[in-house]
N, C-alpha and C positions, 0 to 999 in steps of 0.2 A: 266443352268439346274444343278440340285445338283448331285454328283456323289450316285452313288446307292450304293455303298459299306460303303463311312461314312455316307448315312440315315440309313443303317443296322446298322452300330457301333451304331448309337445315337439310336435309337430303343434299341438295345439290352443293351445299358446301362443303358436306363431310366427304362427299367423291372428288369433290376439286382438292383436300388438304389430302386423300388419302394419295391422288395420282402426283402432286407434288411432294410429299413423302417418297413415291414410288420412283421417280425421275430422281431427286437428292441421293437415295439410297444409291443410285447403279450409276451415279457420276464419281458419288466416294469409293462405289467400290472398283469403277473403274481406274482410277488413282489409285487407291492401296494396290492394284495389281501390276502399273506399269514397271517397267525393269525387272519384272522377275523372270525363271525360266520355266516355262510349261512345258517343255519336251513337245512330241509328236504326235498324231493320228493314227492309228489303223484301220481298218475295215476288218470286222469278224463278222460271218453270220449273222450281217445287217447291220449289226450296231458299228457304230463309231466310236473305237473307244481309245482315249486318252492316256497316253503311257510316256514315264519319265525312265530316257536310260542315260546310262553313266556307266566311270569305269571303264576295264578290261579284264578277262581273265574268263573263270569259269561263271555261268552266271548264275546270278541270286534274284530268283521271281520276288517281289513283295506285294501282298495281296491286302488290302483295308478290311477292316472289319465295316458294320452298318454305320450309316450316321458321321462317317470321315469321306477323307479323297488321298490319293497316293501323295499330292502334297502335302502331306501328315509329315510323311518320309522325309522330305525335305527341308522341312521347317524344324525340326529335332533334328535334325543334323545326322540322321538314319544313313539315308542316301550321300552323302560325302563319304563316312566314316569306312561303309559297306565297301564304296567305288577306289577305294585304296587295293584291295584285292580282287574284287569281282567285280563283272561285269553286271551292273544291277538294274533291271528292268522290274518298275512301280506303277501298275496297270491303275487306272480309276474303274473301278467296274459297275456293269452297264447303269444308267440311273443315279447316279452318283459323279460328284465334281464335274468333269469337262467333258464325260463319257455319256451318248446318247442313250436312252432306250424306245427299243422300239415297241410300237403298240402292237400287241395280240399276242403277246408272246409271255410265260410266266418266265420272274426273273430272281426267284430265291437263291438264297445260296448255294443250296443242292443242287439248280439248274445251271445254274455258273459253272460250279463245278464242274 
């Protein structure tokens, strides 16, 4: 039977390399983010959601699919290409990238919709 004092150690170490992991991880990613541009904020129906615009002209919604963020648009060169003609506003929708979601509320894509 293992002694309970070094399951304590190993416990208490594996929280300590996970929370320094977790600190490393959001200082790097705080560096890969600086100088970029994030656009702005809105307030809809609670949430706070995260929208890149560009351009002039008429405008072109870009909306993500699951599992991205409208910096998708960005980073593929979407959103430059598009802002030559249009006015293009790239929503992160709600739960996703910079965009809050609020609790109690369902948030499928249907409900987006």
């Amino acid at each position: 039977m293992p002694d309970i004092a070094t399951f304590n150690d190993v416990v208490l170490l594996l929280a300590a390399a996970a929370a320094g992991l977790a600190l490393y991880n959001g200082l790097r990613a705080r560096r890969a983010l600086r100088g970029r541009r994030f656009g702005r904020f809105v307030e809809v129906d609670g949430a706070r959601l995260h929208l890149i615009e560009d351009g002039q002209g008429m405008p072109l919604l870009l909306l993500h699919g699951n599992g991205s963020s409208a910096e998708d648009f960005t980073t593929s060169g979407i959103v430059d290409k598009a802002a030559a003609d249009y006015r293009v506003l790239a929503f992160d929708r709600p739960g996703f990238g910079r965009s809050s979601r609020p609790i109690g509320r369902i948030w499928s894509a249907a409900a987006q919709a």
